[in-house]
C-alpha positions, 0 to 999 in steps of 0.5 A: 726143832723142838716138838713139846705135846700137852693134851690134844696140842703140839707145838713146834720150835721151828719155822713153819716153812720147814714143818707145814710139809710134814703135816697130815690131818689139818681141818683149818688154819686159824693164824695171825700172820707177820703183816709184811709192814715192818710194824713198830710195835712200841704203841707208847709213842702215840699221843693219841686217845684218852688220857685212860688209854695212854696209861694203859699203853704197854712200855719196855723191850717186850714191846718193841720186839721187831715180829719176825718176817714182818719187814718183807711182803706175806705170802698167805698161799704157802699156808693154805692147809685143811678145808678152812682158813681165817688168816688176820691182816687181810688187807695187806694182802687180799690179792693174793688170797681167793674170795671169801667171807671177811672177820672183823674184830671191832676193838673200841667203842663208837665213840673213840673211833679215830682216836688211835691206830685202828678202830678194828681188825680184820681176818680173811675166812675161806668160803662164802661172800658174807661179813660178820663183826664181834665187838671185843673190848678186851684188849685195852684191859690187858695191854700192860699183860700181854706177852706178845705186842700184837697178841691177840684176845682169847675170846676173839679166837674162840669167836673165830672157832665158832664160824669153823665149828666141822674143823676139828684140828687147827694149825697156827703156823706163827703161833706167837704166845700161843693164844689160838691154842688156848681157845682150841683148849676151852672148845675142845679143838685139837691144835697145832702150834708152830713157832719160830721165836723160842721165847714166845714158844716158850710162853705158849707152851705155859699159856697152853699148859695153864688152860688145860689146868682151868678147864671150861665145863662141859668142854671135854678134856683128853684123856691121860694115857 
């Protein structure tokens, strides 16, 4: 296990399973989970979308790294921490989670729905019965960039933060390139990262680095000691 603390962050090289019970203070879970759909992350053999979209598609060995966990059925209640969750692949296993509201990330515009893999995403968040959406287009811009194939875009998390605004701590158990940890950073949350690929945790630990070096105005910061 390696423990790397930045500002109000901790990160984990670990696997969650071994650290979650060791854990004291956690308001929310905010993750995005292995799936259990032995997903093919390599999205450059679709020939579908326009000929904008396939050039943006991102290619090589980053992106056809197998997700760690993904080739065996998830299970969400192990996870359960805090007052507050919002867990993303909820359809692939809304059995076994208790009723609550539903996110969902619409992530093109209405004209290319049904052009390639999904139109939208969503994310299971503890209490209440309602569903909210949040258009964000972001991720067709930065496909060639990201560091992780299913890296999620920081203004989504942000959004996701805001529906939690009592949570103070948030924990991702399977942090990945660390995006819920940026967006804890530009709205002053305190965070908890846990990773098991130190690749990834390695990235994470940058991206996290380099948001607490372009801080948001008006955001308080931690204080150095």
């Amino acid at each position: 296990m390696k423990i790397e603390r930045i500002g109000d962050c901790t990160l984990y090289l670990a696997d969650c399973m071994d650290v979650l019970p060791t854990l004291d203070g956690v308001d929310a879970v905010v993750t995005d989970p292995p799936y259990g759909i032995n997903l093919n992350t390599n999205n450059s053999r679709f020939s579908g979308g326009s000929e904008a979209s396939k050039k943006k598609r991102g290619t090589g060995k980053k992106y056809e790294k197998k997700i760690i966990g993904d080739n065996k059925d998830f299970d969400p209640s192990k996870i359960l921490l805090g007052n507050r969750q919002i867990i993303f692949g909820w359809n692939n296993f809304a059995n076994k989670l208790p009723k609550g509201s539903c996110l969902i990330w619409v992530k093109r515009n209405d004209a290319a729905f049904g052009t390639f893999l999904s139109d939208a995403e969503i994310a299971y968040m503890s209490g209440g019965c309602g569903v909210y959406c949040f258009r964000d287009l972001s991720n067709a811009g930065i496909t060639k960039d990201r560091k992780h194939p299913t890296q999620k875009p920081v203004s989504l998390m942000r959004w996701c933060l805001t529906h939690i605004l009592d949570s103070q701590t948030i924990l991702d158990p399977f942090m990945g390139s660390g995006t819920t940890g940026v967006a804890c950073v530009k709205e002053g949350r305190r965070f908890i990262g846990i990773e098991k690929d130190p690749e990834y945790f390695d990235i994470a630990v940058k991206r996290i680095g380099d948001a607490y070096k372009q801080p948001d105005l008006f955001v308080p910061q931690p204080i150095a000691i």
